[in-house]
Every structure is written in structure tokens, then in C-alpha cells.
C-alpha positions in Angstrom: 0.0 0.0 0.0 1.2 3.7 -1.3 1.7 6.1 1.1 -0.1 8.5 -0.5 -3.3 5.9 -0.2 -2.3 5.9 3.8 -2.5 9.2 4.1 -6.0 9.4 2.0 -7.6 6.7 4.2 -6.3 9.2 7.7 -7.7 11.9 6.4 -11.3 10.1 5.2 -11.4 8.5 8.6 -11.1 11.9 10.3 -13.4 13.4 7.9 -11.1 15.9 6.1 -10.7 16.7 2.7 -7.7 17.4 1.5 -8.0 21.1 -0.4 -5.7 23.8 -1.9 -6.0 27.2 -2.9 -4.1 28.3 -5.6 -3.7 31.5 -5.9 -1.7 32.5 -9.2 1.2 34.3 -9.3 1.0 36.4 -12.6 -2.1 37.3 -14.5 -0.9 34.9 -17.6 -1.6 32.2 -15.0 -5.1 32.5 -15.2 -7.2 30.6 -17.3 -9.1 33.3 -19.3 -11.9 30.8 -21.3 -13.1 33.5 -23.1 -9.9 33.9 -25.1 -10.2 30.3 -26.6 -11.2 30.6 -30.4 -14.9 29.7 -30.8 -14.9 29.9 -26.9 -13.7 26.2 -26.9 -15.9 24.8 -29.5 -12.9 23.8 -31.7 -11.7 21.7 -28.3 -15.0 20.2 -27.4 -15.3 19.1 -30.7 -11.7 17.2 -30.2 -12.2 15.9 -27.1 -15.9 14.4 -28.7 -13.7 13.1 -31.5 -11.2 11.8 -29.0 -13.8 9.9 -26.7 -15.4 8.2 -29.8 -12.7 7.0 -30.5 -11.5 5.7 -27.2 -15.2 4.2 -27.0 -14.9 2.2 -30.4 -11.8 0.6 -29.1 -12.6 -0.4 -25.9 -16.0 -1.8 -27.8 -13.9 -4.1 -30.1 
């Protein structure tokens, strides 16, 4: 057993979660949605593509 999966199963039994702010350092850290072209359609569309795909071959 990990450590890591240790430490999770302390923290469930005490009833914490495990949380972190992040708080970024420079404005081009931030995630500004709005600037992706077609406000993401263009990647929505490839992740679509890209789960089809994973879904035909775990089908055959």
C-alpha cells in the first residue's frame, strides 16, 4: 500500500478533505476561457472526436 493511499484513508477517517488554494502568481496564470477561439468549440469538438474513438476501441 502507497503512502499516499495511507494518508488518504487518515484523512477520510477523520473526515477531512484534502483542499488547496491556488492562488496565481502572474495574470498569464489564469485561465481566461473567453480567449479560446470559438470559446472552446474547436476543443469540445476534439475531445468528442477523441472519446469516440476511445469508446470504439474499448468496444472491439
Amino acid at each position: 500500500m502507497s503512502l499516499s493511499h495511507q494518508f488518504d484513508e487518515y484523512l477520510a477517517a477523520r473526515g477531512i478533505e484534502p483542499s488547496a488554494e491556488v492562488i496565481p502568481d502572474l495574470p498569464c496564470h489564469e485561465y481566461d476561457h473567453t480567449a479560446t477561439p470559438n470559446g472552446g468549440g474547436a476543443d469540445r469538438r476534439a475531445i468528442a472526436a477523441a472519446e469516440n474513438v476511445l469508446a470504439a476501441v474499448l468496444r472491439s
